[in-house]
C-alpha positions as CSV (number, residue, x, y, z in Angstrom):
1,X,94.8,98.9,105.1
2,X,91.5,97.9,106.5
3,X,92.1,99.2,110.3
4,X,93.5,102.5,108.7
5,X,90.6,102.6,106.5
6,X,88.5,101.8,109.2
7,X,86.5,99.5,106.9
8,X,85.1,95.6,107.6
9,X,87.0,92.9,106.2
10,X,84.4,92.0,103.9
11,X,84.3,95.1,101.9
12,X,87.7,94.2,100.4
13,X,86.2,91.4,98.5
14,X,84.6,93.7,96.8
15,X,85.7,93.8,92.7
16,X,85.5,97.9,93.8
17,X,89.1,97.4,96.0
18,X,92.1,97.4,94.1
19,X,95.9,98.3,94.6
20,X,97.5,100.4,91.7
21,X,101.2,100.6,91.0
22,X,102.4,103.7,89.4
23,X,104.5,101.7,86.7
24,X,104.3,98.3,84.3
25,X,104.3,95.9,87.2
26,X,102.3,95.0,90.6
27,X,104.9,95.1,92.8
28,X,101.7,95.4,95.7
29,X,98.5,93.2,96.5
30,X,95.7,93.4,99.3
31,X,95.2,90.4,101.3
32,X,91.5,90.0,101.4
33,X,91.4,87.9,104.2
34,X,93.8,89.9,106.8
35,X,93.3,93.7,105.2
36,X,97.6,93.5,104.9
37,X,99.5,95.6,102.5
38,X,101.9,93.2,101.1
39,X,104.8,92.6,98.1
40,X,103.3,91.0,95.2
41,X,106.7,89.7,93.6
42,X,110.4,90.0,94.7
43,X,111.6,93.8,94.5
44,X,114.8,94.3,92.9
45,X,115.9,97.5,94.3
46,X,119.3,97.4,92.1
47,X,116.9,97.4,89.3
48,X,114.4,99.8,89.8
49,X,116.4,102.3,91.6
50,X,120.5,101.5,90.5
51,X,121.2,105.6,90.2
52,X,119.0,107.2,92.9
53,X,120.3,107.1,96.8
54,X,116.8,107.1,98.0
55,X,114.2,104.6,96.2
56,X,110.8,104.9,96.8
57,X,107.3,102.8,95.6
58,X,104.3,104.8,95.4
59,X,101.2,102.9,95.5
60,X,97.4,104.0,95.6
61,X,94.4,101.6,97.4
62,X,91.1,102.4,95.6
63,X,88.0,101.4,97.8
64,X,84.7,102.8,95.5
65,X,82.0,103.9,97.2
66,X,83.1,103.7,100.8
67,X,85.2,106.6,100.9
């Protein structure tokens, strides 16, 4: 997330950089240290998506004031 934001490690320390999850649970987090994308928790596909062919997880990374 960081080289495709083009922003500095540091910034994602920041209390201003957060990873939303459209639904109850974080199924993403932000590793401060590396700028990865990465699964929170185990995904149960079966669960989330049992009666749709194609399942997909929408996500949104907030960075206030840099963008």
């Amino acid at each position: 997330v960081a080289k495709d934001l083009a922003i500095d490690l540091m910034v994602l320390n920041d209390p201003g950089v957060r990873v939303i999850d459209r639904g109850r649970k974080q199924y993403f987090a932000l590793r401060e240290k590396t700028g990865h994308l990465v699964t929170a928790e185990r995904i149960d596909r079966e669960q989330l998506c049992r009666l749709v062919e194609k399942c997909v997880l929408r996500c949104e990374v907030i960075v206030e004031g840099e963008m």
